[in-house]
NULUMBA-811543 format. One line per 3 residues: for each residue x, y, z of C-alpha. Coordinates in steps of 0.001 Angstrom, whole numbers, padded with zeros to 6 digits. Example, Ala and Ser with C-alpha at 12.3 -4.5 7.8 and 13.67 -1.06 7.14 Angstrom:
<rotis>
012300 -004500 007800 ~ 013670 -001060 007140
</rotis>
This chain:
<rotis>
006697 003386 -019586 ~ 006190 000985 -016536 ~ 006414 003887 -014014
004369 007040 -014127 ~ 003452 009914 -011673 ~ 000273 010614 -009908
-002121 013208 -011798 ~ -002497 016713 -010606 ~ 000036 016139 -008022
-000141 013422 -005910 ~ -000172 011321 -003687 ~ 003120 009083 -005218
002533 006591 -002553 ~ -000245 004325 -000980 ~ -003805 005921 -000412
-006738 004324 001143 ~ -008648 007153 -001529 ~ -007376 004902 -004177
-007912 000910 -005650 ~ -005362 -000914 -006477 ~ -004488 -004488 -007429
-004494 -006007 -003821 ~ -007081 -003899 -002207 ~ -009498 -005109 -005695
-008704 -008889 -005321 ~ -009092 -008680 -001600 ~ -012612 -006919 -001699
-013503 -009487 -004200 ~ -012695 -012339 -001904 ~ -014509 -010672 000777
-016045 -007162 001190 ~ -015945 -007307 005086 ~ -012016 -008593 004832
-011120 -006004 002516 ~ -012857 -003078 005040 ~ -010963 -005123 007903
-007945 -004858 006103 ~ -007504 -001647 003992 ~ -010043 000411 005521
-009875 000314 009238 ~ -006097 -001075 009363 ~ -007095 -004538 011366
-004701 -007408 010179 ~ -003549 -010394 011942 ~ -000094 -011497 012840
002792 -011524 010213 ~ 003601 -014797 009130 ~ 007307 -015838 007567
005356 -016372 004332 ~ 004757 -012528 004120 ~ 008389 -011406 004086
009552 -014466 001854 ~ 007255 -012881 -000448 ~ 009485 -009307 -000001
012784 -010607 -000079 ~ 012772 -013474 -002700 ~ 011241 -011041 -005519
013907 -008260 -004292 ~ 016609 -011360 -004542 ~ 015356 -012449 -008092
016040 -009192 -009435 ~ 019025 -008512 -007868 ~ 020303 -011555 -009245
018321 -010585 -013208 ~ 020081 -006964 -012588 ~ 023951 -008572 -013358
025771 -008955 -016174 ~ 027049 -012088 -017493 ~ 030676 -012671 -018938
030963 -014052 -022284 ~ 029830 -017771 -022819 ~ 029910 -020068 -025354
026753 -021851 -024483 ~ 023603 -022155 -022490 ~ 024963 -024146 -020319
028133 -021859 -019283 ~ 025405 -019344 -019192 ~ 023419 -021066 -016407
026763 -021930 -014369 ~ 027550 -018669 -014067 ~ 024245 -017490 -013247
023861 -020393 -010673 ~ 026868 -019831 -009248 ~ 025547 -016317 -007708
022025 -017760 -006167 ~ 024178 -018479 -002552 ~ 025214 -015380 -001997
022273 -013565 -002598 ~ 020251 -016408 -000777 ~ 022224 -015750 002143
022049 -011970 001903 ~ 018104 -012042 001594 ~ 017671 -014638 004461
019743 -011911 007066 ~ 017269 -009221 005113 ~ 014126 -010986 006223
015597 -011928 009704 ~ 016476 -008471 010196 ~ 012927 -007522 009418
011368 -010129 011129 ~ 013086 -008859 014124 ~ 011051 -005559 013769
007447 -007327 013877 ~ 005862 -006412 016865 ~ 003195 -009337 016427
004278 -012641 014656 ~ 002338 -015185 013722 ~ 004616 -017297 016294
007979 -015840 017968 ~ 010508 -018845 016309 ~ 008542 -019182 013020
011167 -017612 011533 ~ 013453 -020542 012516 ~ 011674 -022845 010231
013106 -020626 007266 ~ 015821 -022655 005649 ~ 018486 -021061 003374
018167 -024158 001550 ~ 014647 -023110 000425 ~ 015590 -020053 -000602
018070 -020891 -002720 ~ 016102 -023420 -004659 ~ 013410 -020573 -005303
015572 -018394 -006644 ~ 017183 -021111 -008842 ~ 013462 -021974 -009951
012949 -018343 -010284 ~ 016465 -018351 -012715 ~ 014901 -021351 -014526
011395 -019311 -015752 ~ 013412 -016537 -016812 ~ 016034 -019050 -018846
013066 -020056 -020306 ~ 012327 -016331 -021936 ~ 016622 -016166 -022867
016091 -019200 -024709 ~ 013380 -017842 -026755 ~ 014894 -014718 -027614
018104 -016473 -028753 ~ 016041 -018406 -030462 ~ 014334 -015325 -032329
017843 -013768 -032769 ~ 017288 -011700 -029879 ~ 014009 -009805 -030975
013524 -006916 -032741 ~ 016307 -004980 -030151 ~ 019484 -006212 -030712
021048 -004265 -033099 ~ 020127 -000979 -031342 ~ 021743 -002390 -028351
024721 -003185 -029751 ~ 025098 000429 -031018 ~ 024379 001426 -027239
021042 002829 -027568 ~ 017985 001584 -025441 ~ 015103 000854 -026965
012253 002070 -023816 ~ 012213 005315 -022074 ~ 012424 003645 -019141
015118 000929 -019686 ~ 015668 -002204 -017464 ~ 017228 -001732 -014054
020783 -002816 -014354 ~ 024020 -002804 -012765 ~ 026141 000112 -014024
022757 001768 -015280 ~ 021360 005194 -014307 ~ 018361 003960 -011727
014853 006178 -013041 ~ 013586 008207 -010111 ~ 009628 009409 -010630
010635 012586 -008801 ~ 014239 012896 -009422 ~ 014036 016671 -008604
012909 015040 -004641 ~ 016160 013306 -004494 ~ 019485 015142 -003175
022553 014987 -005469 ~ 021331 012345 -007644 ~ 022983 013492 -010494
026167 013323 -008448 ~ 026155 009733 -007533 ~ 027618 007095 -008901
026246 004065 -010520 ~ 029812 002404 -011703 ~ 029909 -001340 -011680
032237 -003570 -011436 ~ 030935 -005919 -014539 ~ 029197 -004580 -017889
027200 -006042 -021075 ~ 029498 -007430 -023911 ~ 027913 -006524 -027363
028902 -008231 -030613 ~ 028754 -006032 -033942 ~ 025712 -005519 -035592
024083 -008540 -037714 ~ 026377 -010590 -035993 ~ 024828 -014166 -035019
023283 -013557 -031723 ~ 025749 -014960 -028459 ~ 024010 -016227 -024858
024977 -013566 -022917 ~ 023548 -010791 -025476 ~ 020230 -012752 -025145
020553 -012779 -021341 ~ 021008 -009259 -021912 ~ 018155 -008538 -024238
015540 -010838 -022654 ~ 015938 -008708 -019016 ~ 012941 -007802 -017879
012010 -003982 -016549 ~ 011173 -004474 -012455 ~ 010544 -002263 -009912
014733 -001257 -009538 ~ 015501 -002584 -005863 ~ 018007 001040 -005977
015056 003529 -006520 ~ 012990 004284 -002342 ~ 010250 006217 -004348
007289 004029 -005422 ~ 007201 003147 -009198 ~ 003643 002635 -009965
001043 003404 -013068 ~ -001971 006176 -011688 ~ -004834 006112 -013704
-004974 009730 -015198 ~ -008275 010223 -012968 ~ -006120 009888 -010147
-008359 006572 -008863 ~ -006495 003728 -009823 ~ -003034 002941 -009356
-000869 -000397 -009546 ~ 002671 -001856 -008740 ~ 004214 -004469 -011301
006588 -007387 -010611 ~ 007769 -007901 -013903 ~ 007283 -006528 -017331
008717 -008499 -020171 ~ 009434 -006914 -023801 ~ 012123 -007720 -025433
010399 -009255 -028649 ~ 008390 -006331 -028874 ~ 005025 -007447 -026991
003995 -006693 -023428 ~ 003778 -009318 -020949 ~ 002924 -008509 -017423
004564 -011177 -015114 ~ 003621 -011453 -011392 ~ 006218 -013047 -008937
005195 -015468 -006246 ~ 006852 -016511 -004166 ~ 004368 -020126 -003062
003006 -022477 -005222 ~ -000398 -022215 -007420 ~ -002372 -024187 -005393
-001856 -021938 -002261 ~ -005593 -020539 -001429 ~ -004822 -016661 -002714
-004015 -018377 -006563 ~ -007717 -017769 -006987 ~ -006948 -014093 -006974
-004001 -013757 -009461 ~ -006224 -013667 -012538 ~ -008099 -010897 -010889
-005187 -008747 -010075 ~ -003016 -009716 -013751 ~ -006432 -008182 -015257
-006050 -005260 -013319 ~ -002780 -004520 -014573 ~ -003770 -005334 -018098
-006233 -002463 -018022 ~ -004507 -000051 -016096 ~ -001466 -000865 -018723
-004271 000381 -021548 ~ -004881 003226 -019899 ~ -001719 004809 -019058
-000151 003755 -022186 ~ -002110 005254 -025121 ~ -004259 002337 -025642
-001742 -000399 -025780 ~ -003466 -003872 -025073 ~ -001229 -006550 -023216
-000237 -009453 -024920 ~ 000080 -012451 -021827 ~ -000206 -012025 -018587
001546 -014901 -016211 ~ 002167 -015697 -012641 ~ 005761 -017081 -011510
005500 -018939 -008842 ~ 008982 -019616 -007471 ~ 008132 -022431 -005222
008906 -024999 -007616 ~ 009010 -023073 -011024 ~ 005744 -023190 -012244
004700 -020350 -015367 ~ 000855 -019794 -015081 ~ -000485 -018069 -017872
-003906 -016633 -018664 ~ -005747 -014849 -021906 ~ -005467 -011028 -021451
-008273 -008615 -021595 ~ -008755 -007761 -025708 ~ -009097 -003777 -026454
-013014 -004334 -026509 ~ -013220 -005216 -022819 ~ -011527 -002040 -021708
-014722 000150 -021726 ~ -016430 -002779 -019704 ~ -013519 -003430 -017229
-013537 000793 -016412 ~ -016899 000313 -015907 ~ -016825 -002728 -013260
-013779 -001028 -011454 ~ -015192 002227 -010994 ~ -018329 000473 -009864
-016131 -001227 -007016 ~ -014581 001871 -006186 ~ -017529 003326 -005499
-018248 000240 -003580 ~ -014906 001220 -001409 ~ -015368 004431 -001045
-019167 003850 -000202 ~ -018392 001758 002893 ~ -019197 002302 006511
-017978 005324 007607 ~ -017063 006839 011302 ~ -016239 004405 014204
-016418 000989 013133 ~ -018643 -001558 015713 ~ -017080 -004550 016432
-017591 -007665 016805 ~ -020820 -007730 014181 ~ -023993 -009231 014980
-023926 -012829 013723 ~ -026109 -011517 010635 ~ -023385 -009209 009311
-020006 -011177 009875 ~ -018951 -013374 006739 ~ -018893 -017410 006902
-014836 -017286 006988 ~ -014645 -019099 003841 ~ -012156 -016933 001874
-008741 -016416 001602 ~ -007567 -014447 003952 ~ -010503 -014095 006148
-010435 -013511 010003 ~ -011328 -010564 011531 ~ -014158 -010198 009079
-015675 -013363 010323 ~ -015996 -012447 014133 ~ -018931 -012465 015291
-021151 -012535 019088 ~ -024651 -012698 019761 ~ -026893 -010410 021951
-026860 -013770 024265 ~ -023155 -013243 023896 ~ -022328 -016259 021628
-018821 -016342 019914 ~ -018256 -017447 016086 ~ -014408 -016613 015842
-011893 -018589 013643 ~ -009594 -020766 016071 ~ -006564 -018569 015707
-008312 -015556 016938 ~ -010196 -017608 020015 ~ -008030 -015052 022466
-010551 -012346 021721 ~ -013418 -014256 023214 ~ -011253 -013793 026778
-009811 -010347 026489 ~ -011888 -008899 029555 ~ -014233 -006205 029846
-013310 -002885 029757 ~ -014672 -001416 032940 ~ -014996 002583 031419
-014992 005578 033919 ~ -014427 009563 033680 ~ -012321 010862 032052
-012665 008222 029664 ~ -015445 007420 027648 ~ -016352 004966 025034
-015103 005268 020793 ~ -018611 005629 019831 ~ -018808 008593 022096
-016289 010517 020006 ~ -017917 013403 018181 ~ -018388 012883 014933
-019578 015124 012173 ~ -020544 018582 012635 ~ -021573 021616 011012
-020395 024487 011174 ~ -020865 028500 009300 ~ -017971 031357 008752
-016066 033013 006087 ~ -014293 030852 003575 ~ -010796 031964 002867
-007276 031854 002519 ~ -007051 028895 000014 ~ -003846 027369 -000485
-002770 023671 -001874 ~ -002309 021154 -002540 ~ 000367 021068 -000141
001878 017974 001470 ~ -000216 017202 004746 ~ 001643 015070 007766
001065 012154 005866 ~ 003368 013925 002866 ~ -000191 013727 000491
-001193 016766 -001532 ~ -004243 018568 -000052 ~ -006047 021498 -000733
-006759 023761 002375 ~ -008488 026635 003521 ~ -009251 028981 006048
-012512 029774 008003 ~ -013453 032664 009851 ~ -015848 032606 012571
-016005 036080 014570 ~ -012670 036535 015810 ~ -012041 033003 015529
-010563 030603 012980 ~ -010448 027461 011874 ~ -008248 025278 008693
-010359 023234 006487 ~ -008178 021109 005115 ~ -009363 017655 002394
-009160 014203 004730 ~ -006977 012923 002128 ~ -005762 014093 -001559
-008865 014239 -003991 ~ -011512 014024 -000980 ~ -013481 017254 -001453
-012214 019082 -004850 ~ -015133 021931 -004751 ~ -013177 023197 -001537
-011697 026699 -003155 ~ -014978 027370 -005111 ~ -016653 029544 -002608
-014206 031574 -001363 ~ -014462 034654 000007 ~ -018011 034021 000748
-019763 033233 004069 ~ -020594 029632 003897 ~ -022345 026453 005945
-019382 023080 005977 ~ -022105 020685 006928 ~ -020708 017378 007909
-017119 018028 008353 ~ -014700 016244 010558 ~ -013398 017863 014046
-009264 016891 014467 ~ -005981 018720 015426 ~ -002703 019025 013718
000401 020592 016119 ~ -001722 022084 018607 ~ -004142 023313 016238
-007990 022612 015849 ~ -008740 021588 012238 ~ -011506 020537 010278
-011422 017535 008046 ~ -013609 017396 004570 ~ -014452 014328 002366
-016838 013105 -000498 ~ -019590 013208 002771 ~ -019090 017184 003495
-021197 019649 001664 ~ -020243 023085 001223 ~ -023457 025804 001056
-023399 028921 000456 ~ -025261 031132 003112 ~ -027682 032575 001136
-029211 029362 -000207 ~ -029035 027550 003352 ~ -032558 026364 004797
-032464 027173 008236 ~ -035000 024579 009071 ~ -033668 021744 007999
-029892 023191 008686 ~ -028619 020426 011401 ~ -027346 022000 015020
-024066 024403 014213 ~ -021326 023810 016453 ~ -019052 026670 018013
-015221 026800 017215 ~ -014820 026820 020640 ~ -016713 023789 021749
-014798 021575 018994 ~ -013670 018281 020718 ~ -010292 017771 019565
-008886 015375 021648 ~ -010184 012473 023558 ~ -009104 010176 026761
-010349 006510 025267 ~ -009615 003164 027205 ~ -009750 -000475 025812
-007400 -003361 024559 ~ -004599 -003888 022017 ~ -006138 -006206 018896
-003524 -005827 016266 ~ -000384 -003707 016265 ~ 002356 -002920 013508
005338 -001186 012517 ~ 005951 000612 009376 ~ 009057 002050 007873
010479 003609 005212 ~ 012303 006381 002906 ~ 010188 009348 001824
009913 010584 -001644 ~ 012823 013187 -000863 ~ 014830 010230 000673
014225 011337 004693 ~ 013315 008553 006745 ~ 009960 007812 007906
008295 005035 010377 ~ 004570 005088 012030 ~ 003206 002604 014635
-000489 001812 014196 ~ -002539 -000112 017146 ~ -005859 -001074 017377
-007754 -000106 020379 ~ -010732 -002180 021015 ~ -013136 -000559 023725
-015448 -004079 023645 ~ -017963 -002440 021171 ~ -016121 -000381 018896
-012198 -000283 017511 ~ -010345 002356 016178 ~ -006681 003024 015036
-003734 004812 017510 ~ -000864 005765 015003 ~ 002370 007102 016345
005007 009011 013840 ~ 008274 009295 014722 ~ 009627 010767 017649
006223 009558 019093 ~ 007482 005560 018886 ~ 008156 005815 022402
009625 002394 024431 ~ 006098 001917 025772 ~ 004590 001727 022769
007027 -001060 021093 ~ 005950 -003486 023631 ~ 002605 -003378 023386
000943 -006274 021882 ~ -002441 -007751 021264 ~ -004295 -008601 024217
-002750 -005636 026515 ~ -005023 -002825 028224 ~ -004297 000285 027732
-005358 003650 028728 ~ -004914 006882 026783 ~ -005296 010704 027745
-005393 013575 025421 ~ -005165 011315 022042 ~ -005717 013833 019137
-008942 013555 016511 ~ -007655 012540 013000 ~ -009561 011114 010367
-008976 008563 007006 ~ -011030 008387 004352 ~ -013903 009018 006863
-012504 006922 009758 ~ -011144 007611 012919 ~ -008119 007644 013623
-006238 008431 017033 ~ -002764 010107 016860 ~ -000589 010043 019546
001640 013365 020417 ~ 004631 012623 022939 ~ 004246 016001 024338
000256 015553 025163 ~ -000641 012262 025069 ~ -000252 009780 028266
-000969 006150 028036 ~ -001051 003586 030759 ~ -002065 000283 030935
-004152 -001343 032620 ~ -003626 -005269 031778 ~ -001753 -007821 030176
-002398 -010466 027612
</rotis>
């Protein structure tokens, strides 16, 4: 099955509490880019390149996802296919104009202008001609080991291949209103010959289709490791003569600088495949790289190198989940930046000396002017945020997991302090299992994480928290306890705008979601300002990097041990102070 759900409940979607294909390859590259990148949220500007990459995979399989009439040949075959790459070229260049339209910081305002429909188009048709390549062969093997079952109508896989006219596979079809009322009716449909009939063109079109991530389904179809750790995305799985090949589409060339990495990240997927699929080893794993049609294949992991690759990726995750935690200082001391050299690199490789001496890669030389921040009451500094505390009270009222405002399943709890009281709730799903062991017992949370959710003070726990029981606390080595009433859970910070971006999307149960994340840089520290909805004020959209801004009652939040600001319309007031 090339989609699965998340163990013991969750989270379907992306968590930083997880490693995946991209964030793997990445912190192989480079450590510092991948804690740039996926931990703290700092990117650079979207390029053209990066929503190619969306759109031409998205076009491919629209175009893989249609049924062809009956032929008489490969060639007629290939007519007919060709024949539908302009439309759908044209349809995903006014997709990725659209979408460049929503960037808030672009690599160059009229890059997008350099996009040619031209190019597309030949992709795709390069993109047709790898996949011919796979029809061919399973005409030539009388269609594999499928046919006759699909000629009697049955389908072979649990999950079958997305097709028009077929019944789209939801991972949480319960989260999805009236899907068993809609219609999938097409207006075309496969033609089947009898059984043992001599195999046509347009059966092995039929039989050679690939399973892909279905461009109808908004939930995310991904394989979780059954320890919850792990998780990964697939382009393309091929099966149809009775092997697994996991297929990777890209949308360059293989001599771009990232090609380095697709070995890494096919590996990846060849060992999470064996471990979500009852031991099954991976026959090939290849790259398609549409710019120009090139099929890059490399040896898969055998069975024996399972135990070793579980090993090295749970050593990496520890890596990841190891890494610096609290407010992140930036720029580094010349020391602790990296040289620049990888793909990808740029934030990472920022640097300035005590005598205040820039090393900064030429397309981030604008931080090197961005002027000081000149900080007086009521703000003060990131690193002045509080941090950890500790805190003692009655544990109880457990409940979870239960979707927190990021729609992730968390445990919670409740502590009781007096006549006060506080929820302890996990910084993300997983972060601090042991939460409902002690409950109903008076208890010391050392090293928790002060925030607010609607109003509310809250306290965050992770892997960093321990939980003692009273009894067996040492008072003289307990660190300071903090008061529920002298919890800081807001702060008034002031700096400039490094990075911004906009996210959107469609939530598991189909509701609509979108989140604006900025990077405040106070000159010595940066942290990220998300927004959520009804939040995404006017304002905020045009910000961009290089603008100073100043914000008042910004709420405490906290991922996977970093901070994070969240803005709240009703609360929150933020003026600025400069302009790039």
């Amino acid at each position: 099955m090339p989609v699965g759900l998340p163990p013991r409940g969750g989270p379907l979607g992306r968590t930083r509490g997880r490693i995946s294909a991209s964030s793997l390859t990445t912190f192989l590259r480079c450590p510092k880019q991948w804690q740039f990148s996926y931990q703290i949220g700092l990117q650079g500007p979207t390029r053209p390149s990066q929503i190619l990459g969306v759109v031409l995979e998205d076009a491919l399989c629209e175009l893989l996802m249609m049924h062809p009439p009956e032929v008489s040949g490969l060639d007629q075959l290939k007519a007919w296919a060709h024949g539908n790459v302009a439309k759908v070229a044209e349809q995903a260049l006014s997709t990725g104009q659209t979408m460049w339209g929503d960037v808030l910081w672009k690599s160059s305002e009229d890059a997008w202008d350099e996009v040619e429909l031209a190019s597309l188009e030949q992709r795709l048709l390069d993109g047709l001609g790898l996949f011919f390549e796979e029809v061919s062969a399973c005409f030539a093997q009388d269609g594999g080991p499928y046919l006759n079952l699909r000629r009697t109508g049955e389908q072979p896989f649990d999950v079958p291949e997305p097709a028009q006219g077929s019944v789209p596979v939801f991972p949480l079809p319960e989260k999805v209103r009236d899907v068993e009322k809609r219609t999938w009716a097409s207006s075309s449909s496969p033609s089947w010959s009898v059984v043992d009939a001599p195999i046509t063109w347009h059966e092995a079109w039929e039989c050679a289709r690939p399973w892909f991530k279905d461009p109808r389904v908004h939930q995310p179809q991904r394989l979780y490791h059954p320890d919850g750790w792990a998780s990964g995305e697939l382009d393309l799985v091929l099966r149809w003569d009775g092997e697994i090949r996991i297929v990777d589409i890209k949308s360059g060339s293989p001599g771009s600088a990232f090609s380095s990495s697709l070995e890494h990240q096919l590996r990846f997927y060849a060992w999470l495949w064996h471990e979500t699929h009852d031991g099954q080893t991976v026959k090939g794993m290849e790259g398609w790289y549409l710019n120009g049609g090139h099929r890059v294949a490399y040896e898969p992991p055998a069975k024996g190198d399972m135990s070793s690759l579980s090993s090295l990726f749970h050593q990496h995750h520890r890596a990841m989940q190891d890494a610096e935690k609290g407010v992140k200082a930036f720029p580094a001391a010349p020391s602790e930046a990296c040289n620049g050299d990888a793909a990808g690199c740029g934030w990472c490789a920022v640097s300035c000396s005590d005598e205040g001496e820039w090393s900064v890669p030429d397309h981030l030389k604008w931080i090197t002017s961005v002027p000081d921040v000149s900080m007086k009451s009521p703000y003060a500094p990131l690193g002045d945020v509080q941090g950890r505390v500790a805190v003692r009270g009655r544990l109880t009222g457990a409940w979870g997991p239960m979707p927190n405002h990021f729609a992730e399943p968390v445990l919670g709890a409740v502590l009781v302090v007096g006549q006060q009281h506080i929820i302890i709730e996990e910084s993300e799903p997983g972060a601090f299992p042991q939460l409902h062991d002690r409950m109903e017992q008076e208890v010391v949370l050392v090293d928790a994480l002060p925030g607010v959710w609607r109003d509310q003070p809250r306290l965050y726990v992770d892997a960093n928290t321990v939980l003692h029981p009273n009894e067996e606390v040492d008072e003289e080595t307990l660190p300071d306890l903090t008061r529920l009433g002298l919890l800081r859970t807001r702060a008034n910070v002031k700096g400039h705008v490094i990075g911004i971006r906009r996210r959107s999307g469609t939530r598991v149960d189909g509701k609509p979601w979108s989140m604006l994340a900025l990077m405040l840089w106070d000159g010595h520290h940066v942290a990220e300002v998300v927004a959520f909805g009804s939040s995404i004020n006017q304002r905020l959209l045009t910000l961009r990097p290089g603008d100073g801004v100043a914000m008042t009652g910004v709420e405490l939040g906290w991922r996977s041990g970093l901070l994070q600001l969240r803005i709240d319309n009703r609360k929150t007031r933020l003026e600025t102070f400069s302009q790039r």
